[in-house]
C-alpha positions as CSV (number, residue, x, y, z in Angstrom):
1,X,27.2,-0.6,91.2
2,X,23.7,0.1,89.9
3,X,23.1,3.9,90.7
4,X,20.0,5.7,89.5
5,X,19.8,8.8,87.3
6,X,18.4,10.8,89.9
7,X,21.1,9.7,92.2
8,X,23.6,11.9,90.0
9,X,21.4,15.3,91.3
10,X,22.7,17.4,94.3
11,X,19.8,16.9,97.2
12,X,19.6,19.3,100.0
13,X,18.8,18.3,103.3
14,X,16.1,20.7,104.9
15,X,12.8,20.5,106.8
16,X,9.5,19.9,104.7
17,X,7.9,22.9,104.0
18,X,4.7,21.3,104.7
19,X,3.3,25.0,105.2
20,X,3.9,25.8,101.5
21,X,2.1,22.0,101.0
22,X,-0.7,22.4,102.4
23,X,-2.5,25.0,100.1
24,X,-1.0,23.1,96.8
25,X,-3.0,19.9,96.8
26,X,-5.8,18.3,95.6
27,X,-7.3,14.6,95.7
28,X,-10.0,11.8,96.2
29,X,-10.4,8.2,96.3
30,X,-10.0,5.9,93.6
31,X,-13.2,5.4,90.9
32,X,-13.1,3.3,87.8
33,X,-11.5,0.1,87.7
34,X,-8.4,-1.7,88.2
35,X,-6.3,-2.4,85.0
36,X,-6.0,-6.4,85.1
37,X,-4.4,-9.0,83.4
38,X,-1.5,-6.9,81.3
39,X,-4.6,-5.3,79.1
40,X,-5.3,-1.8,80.5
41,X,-9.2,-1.5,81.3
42,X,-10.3,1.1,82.0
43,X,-13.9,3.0,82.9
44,X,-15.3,6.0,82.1
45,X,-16.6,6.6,85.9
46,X,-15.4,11.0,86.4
47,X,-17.4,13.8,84.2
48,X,-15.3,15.0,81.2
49,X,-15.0,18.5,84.3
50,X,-13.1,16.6,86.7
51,X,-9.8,17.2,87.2
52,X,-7.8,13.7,87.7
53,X,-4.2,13.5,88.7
54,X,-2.1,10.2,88.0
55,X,1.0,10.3,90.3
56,X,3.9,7.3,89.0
57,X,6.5,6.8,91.1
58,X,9.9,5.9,89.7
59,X,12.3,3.4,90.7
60,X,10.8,1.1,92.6
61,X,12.6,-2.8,92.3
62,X,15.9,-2.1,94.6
63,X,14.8,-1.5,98.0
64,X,14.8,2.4,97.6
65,X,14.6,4.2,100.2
66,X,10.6,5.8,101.0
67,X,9.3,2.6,99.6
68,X,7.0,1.8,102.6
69,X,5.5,5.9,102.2
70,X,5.0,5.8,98.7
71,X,2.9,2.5,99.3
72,X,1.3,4.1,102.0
73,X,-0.1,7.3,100.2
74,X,-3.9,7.5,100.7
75,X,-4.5,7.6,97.0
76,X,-4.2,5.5,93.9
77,X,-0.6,5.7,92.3
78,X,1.3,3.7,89.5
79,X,4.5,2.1,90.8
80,X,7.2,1.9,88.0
81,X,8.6,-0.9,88.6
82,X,12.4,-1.7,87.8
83,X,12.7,-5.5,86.2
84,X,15.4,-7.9,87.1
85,X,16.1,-6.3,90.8
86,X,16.3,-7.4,94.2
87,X,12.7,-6.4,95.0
88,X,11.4,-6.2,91.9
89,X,8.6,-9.0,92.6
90,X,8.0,-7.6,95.8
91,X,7.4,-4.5,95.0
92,X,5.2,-5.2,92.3
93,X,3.2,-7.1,94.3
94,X,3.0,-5.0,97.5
95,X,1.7,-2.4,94.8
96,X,-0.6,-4.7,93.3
97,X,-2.2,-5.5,96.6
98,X,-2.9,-1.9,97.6
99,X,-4.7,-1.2,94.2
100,X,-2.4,0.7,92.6
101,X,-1.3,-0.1,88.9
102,X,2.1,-1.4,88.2
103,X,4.3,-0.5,85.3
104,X,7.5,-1.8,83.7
105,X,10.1,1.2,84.4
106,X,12.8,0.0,81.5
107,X,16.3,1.3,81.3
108,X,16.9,3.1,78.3
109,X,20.3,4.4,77.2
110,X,20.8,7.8,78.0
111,X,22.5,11.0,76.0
112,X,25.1,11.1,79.1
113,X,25.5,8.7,81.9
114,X,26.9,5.5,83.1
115,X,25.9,2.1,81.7
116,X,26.3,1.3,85.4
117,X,23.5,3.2,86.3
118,X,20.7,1.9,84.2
119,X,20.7,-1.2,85.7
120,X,20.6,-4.4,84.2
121,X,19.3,-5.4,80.5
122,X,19.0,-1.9,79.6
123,X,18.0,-0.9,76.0
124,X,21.0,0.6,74.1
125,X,20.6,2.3,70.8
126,X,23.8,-0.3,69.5
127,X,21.7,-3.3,70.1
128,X,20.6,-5.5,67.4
129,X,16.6,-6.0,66.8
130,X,16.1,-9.5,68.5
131,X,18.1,-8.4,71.5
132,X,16.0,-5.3,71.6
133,X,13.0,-7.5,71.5
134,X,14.2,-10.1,73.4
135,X,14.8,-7.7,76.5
136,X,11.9,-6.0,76.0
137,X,9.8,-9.0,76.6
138,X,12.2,-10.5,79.2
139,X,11.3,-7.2,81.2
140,X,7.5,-7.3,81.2
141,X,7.6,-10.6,82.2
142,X,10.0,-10.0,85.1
143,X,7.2,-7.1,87.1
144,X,4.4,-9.1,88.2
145,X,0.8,-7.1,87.1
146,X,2.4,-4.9,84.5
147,X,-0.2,-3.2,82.3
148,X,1.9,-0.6,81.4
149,X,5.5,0.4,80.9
150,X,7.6,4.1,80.7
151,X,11.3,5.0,80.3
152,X,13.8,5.2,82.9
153,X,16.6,7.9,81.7
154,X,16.1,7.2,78.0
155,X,17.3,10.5,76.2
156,X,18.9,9.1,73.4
157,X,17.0,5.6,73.4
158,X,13.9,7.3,73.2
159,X,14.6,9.9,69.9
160,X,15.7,7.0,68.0
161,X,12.9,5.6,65.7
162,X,14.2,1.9,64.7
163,X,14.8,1.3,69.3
164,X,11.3,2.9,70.1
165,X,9.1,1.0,67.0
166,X,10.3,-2.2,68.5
167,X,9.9,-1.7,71.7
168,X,6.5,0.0,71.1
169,X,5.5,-3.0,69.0
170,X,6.3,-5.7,72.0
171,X,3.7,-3.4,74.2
172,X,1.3,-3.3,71.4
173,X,1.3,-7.4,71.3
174,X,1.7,-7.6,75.1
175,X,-1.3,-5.2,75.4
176,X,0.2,-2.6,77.3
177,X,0.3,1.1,77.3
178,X,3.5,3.3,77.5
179,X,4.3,6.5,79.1
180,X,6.6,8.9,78.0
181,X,8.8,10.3,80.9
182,X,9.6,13.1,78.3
183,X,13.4,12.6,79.2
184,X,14.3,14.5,75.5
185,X,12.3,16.9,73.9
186,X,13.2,15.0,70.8
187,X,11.5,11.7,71.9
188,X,9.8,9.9,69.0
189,X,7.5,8.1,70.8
190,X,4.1,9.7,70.0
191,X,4.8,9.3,66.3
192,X,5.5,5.7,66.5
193,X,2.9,4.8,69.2
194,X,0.4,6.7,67.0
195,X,0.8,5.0,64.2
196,X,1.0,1.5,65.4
197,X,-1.9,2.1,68.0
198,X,-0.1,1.8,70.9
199,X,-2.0,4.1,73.8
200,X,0.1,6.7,75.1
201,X,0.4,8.8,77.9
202,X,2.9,11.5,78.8
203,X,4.7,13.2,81.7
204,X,4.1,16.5,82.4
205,X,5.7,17.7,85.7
206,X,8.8,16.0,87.5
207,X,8.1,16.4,91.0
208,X,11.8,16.0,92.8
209,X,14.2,16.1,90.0
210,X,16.0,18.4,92.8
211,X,16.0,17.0,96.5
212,X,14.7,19.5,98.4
213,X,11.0,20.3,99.9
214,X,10.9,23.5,98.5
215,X,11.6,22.8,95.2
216,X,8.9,20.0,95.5
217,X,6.4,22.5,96.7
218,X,7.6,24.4,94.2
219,X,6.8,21.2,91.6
220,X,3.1,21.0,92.8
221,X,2.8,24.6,92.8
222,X,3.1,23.9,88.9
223,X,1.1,20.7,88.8
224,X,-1.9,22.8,90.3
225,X,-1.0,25.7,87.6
226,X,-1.5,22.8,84.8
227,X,-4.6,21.9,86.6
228,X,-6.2,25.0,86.1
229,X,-5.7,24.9,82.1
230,X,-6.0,20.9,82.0
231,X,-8.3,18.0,82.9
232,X,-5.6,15.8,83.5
233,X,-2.5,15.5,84.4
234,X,0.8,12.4,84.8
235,X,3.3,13.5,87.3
236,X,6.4,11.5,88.3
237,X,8.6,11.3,91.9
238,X,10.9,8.6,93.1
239,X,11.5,6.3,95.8
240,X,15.4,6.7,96.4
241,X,16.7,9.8,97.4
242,X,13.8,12.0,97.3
243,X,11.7,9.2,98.6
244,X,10.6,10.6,101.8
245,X,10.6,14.4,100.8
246,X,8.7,13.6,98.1
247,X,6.1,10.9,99.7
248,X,5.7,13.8,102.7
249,X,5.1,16.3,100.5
250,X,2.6,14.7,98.1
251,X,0.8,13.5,101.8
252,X,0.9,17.2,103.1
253,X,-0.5,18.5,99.9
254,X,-3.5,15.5,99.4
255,X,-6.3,17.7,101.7
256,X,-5.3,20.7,99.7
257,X,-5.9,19.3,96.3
258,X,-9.4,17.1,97.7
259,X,-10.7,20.4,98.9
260,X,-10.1,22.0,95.8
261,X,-12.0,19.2,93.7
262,X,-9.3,17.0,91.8
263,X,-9.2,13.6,92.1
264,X,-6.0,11.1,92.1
265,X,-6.2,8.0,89.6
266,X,-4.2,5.0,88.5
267,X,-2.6,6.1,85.5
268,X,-4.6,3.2,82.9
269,X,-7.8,5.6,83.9
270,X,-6.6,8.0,82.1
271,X,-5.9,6.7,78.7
272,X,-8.0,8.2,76.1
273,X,-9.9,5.7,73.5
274,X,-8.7,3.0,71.6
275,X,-7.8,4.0,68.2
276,X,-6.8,2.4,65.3
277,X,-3.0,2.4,63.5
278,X,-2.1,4.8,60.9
279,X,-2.3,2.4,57.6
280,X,0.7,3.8,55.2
């Protein structure tokens, strides 16, 4: 049975410390515009001062619990989307519909796990190229309104150079971005996305890698820390699990974060500028 990496964490149980929430947030509606078509647009709508915060949300594609929350959340998010699952297509689409921007979530082989939990068509560092490829493709074409795509586990998938350059590649001709999750520390994913031109985005705070609400408070405690050094920053939660700790406590914290002048965006607005590829 599939079972998700953040399934294999111990979650407390516990009321939200929406009290600790409330003084950690920061937020707005969306500006810019809506990345369409599998090409990321984007617009350069906030001054180079603002501070933006892109929320993704993991997991969605199997009916996770907090689903209907996430969706709910009174600011622009990016759903990761898991391909070839039972609500893959309607989560995508429920997403789509709200405004938020939609990315491929793909399965990557982990250091340690089960295959069972990555789900399936997962990218393993023994495949050949063409099945690589071939999954790669098969997977953006499965999430309705992808215009991006990140890892889901990935820690051993994403340090190897030969796995990332192809998958890497199939977003450069697809014209999609990536995210790195920043599952390893030894990812090689901005050196290969670099020099092929692929944009790139990365992670910087997991919000609910432990269940609990403190340690999510504790998580946007840090996000507003980064905030104070940064412009922008990606953050990532889950549906599953954490779902509804983590969709209450990112709802508690919104005023918080408004009040103190940060704005939450779709992740596409916060690519930086076309460049060109690294020529050898």
């Amino acid at each position: 049975m599939w079972r998700p990496l953040f399934q294999r964490t111990r979650w407390g149980r516990g009321v939200l410390a929406a009290l600790l929430l409330a003084g950690a947030g920061w937020s707005s509606a969306p500006d810019g515009v809506y990345a369409q078509g599998g090409t990321a647009a984007r617009e350069e709508a906030n001054p180079a001062s603002a501070k933006r915060i892109a929320v993704v949300i993991d997991d969605f594609g199997n009916g996770m619990k907090g689903t209907e929350q996430m969706l709910g959340l009174p600011v622009p998010l990016t759903a990761a989307v898991m391909p070839f699952l039972p609500t893959t297509k309607k989560d995508a689409e429920a997403a789509h519909a709200k405004g938020h921007d939609v990315i491929v979530h793909m399965p990557m082989e982990p250091v340690k796990g089960k295959a069972s939990w990555l789900g399936p068509n997962a990218i393993l560092t023994s495949l050949p190229d063409d099945e690589i490829r071939r999954r790669v493709e098969a997977a953006i074409a499965d999430v309705p309104h992808a215009v991006g795509m990140n890892n889901h586990m990935g820690s051993k998938a994403t340090a190897d150079e030969r796995v990332m350059r192809i998958v890497l590649q199939v977003c450069k001709e697809k014209g999609i971005f990536f995210l790195d999750s920043r599952t390893s520390y030894k990812s090689v994913i901005p050196q290969v996305a670099k020099e092929l031109g692929v944009p790139l985005l990365r992670n910087e705070v997991f919000l609910d890698d432990v269940y609990t609400a403190a340690h999510v408070s504790r998580q946007l405690g840090v996000l507003k820390q980064r905030l104070d050094k940064k412009t922008n920053c990606v953050v990532i939660g889950h549906v599953g699990p954490p779902g509804l700790i983590t969709s209450g406590a990112l709802r508690s914290a919104i005023p918080g974060f408004v009040k103190n002048g940060a704005t939450f965006v779709r992740l596409s607005q916060l690519l930086p500028p076309a460049v060109p590829p690294v020529v050898p």
